[in-house]
N, C-alpha and C positions, 0 to 999 in steps of 0.2 A: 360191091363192097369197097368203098374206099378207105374204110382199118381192116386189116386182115392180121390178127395175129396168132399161130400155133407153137405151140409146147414150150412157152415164155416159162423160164427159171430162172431166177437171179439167187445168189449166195454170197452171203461175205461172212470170209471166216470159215467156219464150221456151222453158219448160221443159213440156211435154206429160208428166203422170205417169201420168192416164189415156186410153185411145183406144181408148173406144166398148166399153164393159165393158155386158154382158146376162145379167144375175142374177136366177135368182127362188128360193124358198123356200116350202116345201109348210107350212104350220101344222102346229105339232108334228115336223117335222124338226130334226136335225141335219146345218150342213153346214158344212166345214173351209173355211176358204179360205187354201192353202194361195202362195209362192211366196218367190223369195229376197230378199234384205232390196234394198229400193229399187222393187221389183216394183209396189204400189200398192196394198196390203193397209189399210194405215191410211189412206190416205185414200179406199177404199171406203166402210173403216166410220164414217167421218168423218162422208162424204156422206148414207149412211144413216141416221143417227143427229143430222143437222139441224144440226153443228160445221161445216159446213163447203159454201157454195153448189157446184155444178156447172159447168161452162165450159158445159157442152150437155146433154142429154140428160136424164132424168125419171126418179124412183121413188118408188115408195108403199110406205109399211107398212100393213097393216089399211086400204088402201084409202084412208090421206090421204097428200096428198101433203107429198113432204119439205121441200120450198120452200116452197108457199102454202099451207099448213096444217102446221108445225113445230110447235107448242101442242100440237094434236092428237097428234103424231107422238109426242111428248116423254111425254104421256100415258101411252101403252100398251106404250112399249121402256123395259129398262135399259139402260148399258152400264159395264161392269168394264174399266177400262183398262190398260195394262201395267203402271202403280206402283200401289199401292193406295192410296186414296183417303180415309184415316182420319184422325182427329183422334187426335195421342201423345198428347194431355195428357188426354184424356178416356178413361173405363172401356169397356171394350165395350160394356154394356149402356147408355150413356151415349149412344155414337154411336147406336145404333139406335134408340132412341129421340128423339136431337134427329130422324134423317132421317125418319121417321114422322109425327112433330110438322112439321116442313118440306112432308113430304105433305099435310097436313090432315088427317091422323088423331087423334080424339080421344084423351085423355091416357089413358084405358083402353085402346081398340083397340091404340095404339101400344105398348104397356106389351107387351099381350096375344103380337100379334106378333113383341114383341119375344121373349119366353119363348121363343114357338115357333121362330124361325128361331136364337138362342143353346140350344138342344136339340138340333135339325137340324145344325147344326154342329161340336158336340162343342167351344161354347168354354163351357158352364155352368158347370166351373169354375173360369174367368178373367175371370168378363164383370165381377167388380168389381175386376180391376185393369187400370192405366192400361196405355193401347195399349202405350207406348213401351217397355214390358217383354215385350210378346209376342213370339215369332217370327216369320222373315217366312213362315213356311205360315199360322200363325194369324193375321196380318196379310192376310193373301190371303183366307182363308176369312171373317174378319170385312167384307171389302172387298165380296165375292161376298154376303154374308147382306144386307147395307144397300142394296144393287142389288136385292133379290127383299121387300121392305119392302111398297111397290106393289102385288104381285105381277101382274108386267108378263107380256105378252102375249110380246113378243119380247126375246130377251135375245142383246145382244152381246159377246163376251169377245174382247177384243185381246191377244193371246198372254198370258193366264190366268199358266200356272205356270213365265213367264221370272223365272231367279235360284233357285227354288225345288230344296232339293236331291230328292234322288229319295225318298225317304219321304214330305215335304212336297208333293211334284208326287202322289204317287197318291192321298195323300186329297184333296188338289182334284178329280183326276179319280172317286174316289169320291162327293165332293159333284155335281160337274157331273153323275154317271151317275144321282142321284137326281132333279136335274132331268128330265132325258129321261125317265125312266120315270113320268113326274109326268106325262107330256106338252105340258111346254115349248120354245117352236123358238128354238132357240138359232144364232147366226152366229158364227163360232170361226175366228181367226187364229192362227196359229202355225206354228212352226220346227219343233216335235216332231212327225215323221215317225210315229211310233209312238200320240203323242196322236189327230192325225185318222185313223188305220186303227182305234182302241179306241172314239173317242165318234162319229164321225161316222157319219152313213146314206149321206152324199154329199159327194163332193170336188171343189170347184174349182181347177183349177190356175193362177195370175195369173203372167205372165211379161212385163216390160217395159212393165205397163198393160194388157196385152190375156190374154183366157182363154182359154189355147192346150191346155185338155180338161176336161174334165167327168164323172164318173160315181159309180160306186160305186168301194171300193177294189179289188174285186175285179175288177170291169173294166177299171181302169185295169193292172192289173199284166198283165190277159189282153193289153190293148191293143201292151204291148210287146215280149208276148211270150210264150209256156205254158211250162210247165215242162220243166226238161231235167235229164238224166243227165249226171255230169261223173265220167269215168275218166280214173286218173292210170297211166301205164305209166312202169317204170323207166326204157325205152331210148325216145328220140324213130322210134327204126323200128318197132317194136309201135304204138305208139299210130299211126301214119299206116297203118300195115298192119289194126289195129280199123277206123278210119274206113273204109276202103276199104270193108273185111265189112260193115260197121253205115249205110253212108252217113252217117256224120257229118262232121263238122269236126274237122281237128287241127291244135292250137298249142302246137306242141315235145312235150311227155311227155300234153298233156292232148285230152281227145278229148269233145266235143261231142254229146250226140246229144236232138231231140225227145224229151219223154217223155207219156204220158199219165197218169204217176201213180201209177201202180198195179204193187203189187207184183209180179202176174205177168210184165209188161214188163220190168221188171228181172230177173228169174229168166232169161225168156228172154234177154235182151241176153247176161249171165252163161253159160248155156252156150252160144250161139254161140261166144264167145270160146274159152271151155275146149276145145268140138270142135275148134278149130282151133287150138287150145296158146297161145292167148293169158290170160295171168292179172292184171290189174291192180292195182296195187300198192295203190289204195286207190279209193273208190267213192263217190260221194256224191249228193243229188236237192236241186237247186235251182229253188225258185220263187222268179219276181219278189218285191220286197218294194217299199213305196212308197219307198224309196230311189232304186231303179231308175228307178222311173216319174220323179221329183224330175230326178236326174239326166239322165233320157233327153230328157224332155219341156219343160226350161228352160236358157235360155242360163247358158254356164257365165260372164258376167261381168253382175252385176249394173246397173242403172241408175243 
């Protein structure tokens, strides 16, 4: 594990944000950490990332710890935080290289990397003009290239592609999906439900300070539930008279029923109905989406 973190609290005031958060992270994963706004998402990534002491509780990155070895820590992570972190008055290719030259990389190396990561990005040809004329995708993506300058071991993104419209959100998420495939472990905040089911291997879900699930996406949806059949019948007496045939559930016209998925299931549901003069009006197969899981598995009023 190159994040290991146990019984993380943090408290300001009288205010407990964390309580007793247990995190860890495989090298080379991808994991979401996902929950609603007040939850304690940023001040995870805070703790991790050496901004921020702990009330209790311990974590390492690459094995130093985040307290009494943050030098270290600072070393081997970036982090991309929710506004992007750019100089307007300077060129792109400006920025990346003062942050290079701030690394200790010599005025070639820095140059060098610079090239490579304004390639990687698709800002070659912007990086000689000033920030303050870009867009905020290419704002984002210049933010994300001067974070991997280092090229850090762990990289943190605190909701990445908030603001960004949707064109601008998918090349970020095409840049971040070159990271993973590069085999970089990346820790990833965010509201887009959609974003951690696409980059992530694994999902944590934070609710009120505390991680009330953990897994993959696809177990998390199995978690609350497998997939079902939803028929819709004109008359609410059909549809209670299917459930009866089907042992499902009926609510008013719509009729609930387990599915496994698979086409033949539905064929047969379909003519039991028909032998029995039941025809529904319309047919559909619903699986959980991390929606579901968001909604099912966090309080619906934020901290």
């Amino acid at each position: 594990m190159i994040v290991e973190a146990t019984g993380l609290t943090k408290s300001y005031g009288g205010t407990e944000v964390l309580s007793g958060v247990d995190l860890t992270v495989r090298e080379g994963e991808v994991v979401a950490l996902l929950g609603p706004n007040g939850a304690g998402k940023t001040t995870t990534v805070r703790i991790l990332t050496t901004l921020t002491r702990p009330t209790a509780g311990s974590a390492t990155i690459a094995g130093y710890d985040v307290v009494r070895a943050a030098t270290k820590v600072r070393g081997v992570i970036s982090l991309t935080g929710q506004y992007a972190a750019v100089d307007d008055n300077q060129t792109g290719r400006e920025n990346l290289v003062m942050v290079g030259r701030l690394m200790h990389l010599g005025r070639g190396p820095a140059r060098q990397r610079t090239r490579e990561l304004l390639e990687r990005f698709g800002l070659t040809d912007a990086m000689d003009r000033r920030v303050k004329t870009y867009s905020g995708g290419m704002r984002r993506r210049l933010d994300l290239a001067m974070s991997l300058i280092g090229r850090p071991r762990v990289i943190f993104l605190d909701e990445p592609t908030t603001g960004l419209d949707p064109a601008s959100r998918l090349t970020m998420w095409e840049a971040i999906g070159e990271l993973v495939r590069d085999g970089t472990t990346i820790l990833l905040t965010t509201q887009y439900l959609e974003e951690a089911d696409r980059l992530a291997d694994r999902i944590v879900l934070l609710d009120h300070g505390r991680i009330t699930a953990a897994g993959t996406a696809d177990a998390l949806k199995t978690q609350i539930g497998g997939e079902r059949i939803e028929l819709y019948f004109a008359e609410p007496a059909d549809a209670r008279m299917a459930a009866h045939l089907l042992e499902g559930l009926a609510d008013g016209v719509l009729v609930n029923l387990p599915s496994d998925g698979t086409a033949a299931q539905l064929h047969a549901v379909l003519d039991d109905l028909r032998a029995h003069g039941l025809q529904p009006a319309r047919v559909s197969s619903h699986r959980p989406t991390l929606d579901d899981v968001f909604l099912t598995l966090t309080a619906k009023e934020p901290v």
